[in-house]
C-alpha positions, 0 to 999 in steps of 0.5 A, a space after each residue: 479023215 476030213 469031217 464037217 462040223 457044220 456051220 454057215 459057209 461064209 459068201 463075204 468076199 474076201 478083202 484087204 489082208 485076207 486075200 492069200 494069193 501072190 498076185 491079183 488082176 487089179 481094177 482101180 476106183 473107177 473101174 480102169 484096168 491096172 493089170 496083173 500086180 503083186 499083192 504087195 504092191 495092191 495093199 499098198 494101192 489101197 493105203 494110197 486111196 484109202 480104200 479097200 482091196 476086194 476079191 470080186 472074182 476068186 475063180 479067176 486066175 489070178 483073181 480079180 481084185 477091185 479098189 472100193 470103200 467095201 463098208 459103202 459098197 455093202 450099205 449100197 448092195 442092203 439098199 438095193 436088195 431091199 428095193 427090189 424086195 419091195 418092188 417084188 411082184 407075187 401074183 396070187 390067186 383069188 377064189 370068189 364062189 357063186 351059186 348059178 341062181 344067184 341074185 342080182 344084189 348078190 352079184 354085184 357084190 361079187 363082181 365087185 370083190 373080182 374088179 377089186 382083185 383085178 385091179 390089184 393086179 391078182 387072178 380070179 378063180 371063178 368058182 359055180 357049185 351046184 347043189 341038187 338037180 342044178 347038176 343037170 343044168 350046167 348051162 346056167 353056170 356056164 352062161 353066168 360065168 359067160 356073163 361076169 367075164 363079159 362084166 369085167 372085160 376092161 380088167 381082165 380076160 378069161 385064162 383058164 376056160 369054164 370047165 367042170 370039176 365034179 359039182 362045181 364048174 371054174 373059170 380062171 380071169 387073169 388081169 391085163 395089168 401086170 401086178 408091177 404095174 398095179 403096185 405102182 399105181 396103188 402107190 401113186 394113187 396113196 400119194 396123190 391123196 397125201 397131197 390133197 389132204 395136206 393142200 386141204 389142211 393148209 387151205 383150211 388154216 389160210 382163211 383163220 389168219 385172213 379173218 384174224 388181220 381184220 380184228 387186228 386192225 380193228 382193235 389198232 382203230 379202237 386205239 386210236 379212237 380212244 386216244 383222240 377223245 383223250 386228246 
């Protein structure tokens, strides 16, 4: 009886002496079609390129092998998996809470932090609670919901409607940049202000070599000076 033990199941490709089939459809180095060989006469290819014989298609009949340098083909396939991580978009949903007799200053605030996560590429959950007899007064959330929708009208657009949810009422923002997009103009953004700040470094340290020549040249006068009345 077949019994499992556990383990990882390896997904490595198989390569070079590991391959166990009589013979294998063979792609050379840069991609040309060998056809159906032996794989005897694979191996042998691969001592001649010096590169290694890779399974890339066990399913197949025969299997599809390749000739590649398998270490390089593994960094590449790291690097590439780790860009894409890096570039990987989550969206993500921010919740900002308001009152429907919220100050002026208060608001600000508040639109604020909803145009930094509209930027950023994020969505806004708008969310007005009402307290005491504010729940007879919908209209007054509805209206300021209305109000900050209209406010950040360049970054965003209302995706989910006001509606209520018990004491509260909400409204979702969705932003017109994709989060991508977003990411890459933070990453400009960050690299343009590296530039500058370097530009002002070396702006800076100009001017003291500038104002270091003339003392030179004064202290090589004042030689000569003294030399001269000497003579």
């Amino acid at each position: 009886m077949w019994c499992y033990r556990g383990g990882s199941i390896s997904t490595e490709p198989r390569i070079n002496d590991r391959i166990r089939v009589p013979e294998v459809r063979l792609v050379g180095p840069s991609g040309e079609q060998v056809g159906i060989v032996p794989l005897a006469k694979a191996l042998e290819l691969a001592q001649e390129y010096d590169l290694d014989l890779v399974e890339v298609a066990a399913s197949a009949r025969p299997p599809v092998c390749k000739l590649m340098d398998y270490g390089k083909f593994k960094y590449e396939s790291a690097m590439k998996a780790r860009e894409a991580r890096k570039n990987q978009a989550h969206t993500v949903i921010k919740e900002m809470k308001l009152r429907p007799k919220i100050d002026p200053h208060d608001y600000d605030t508040k639109k604020g932090h909803v145009v930094r996560f509209l930027k950023q590429g994020d969505k806004v959950k708008i969310t007005i609670m009402f307290r005491g007899r504010e729940q007879s007064r919908p209209e007054l959330g509805y209206r300021l919901l209305q109000r900050l929708a209209s406010d950040v009208e360049e970054l965003g657009f209302i995706e989910s409607n006001p509606k209520q949810d018990g004491r509260n009422m909400i409204m979702v923002l969705g932003p017109h940049k994709k989060k991508t997009e977003a990411m890459a103009e933070a990453r400009e953004a960050q690299a343009a202000r590296k530039a500058e700040r370097q530009g002002g470094t070396a702006a800076e340290a100009a001017p003291a070599e500038t104002e270091a020549a003339p003392a030179a040249a004064e202290v090589e006068a004042d030689g000569s000076a003294e030399a001269n009345t000497e003579a």
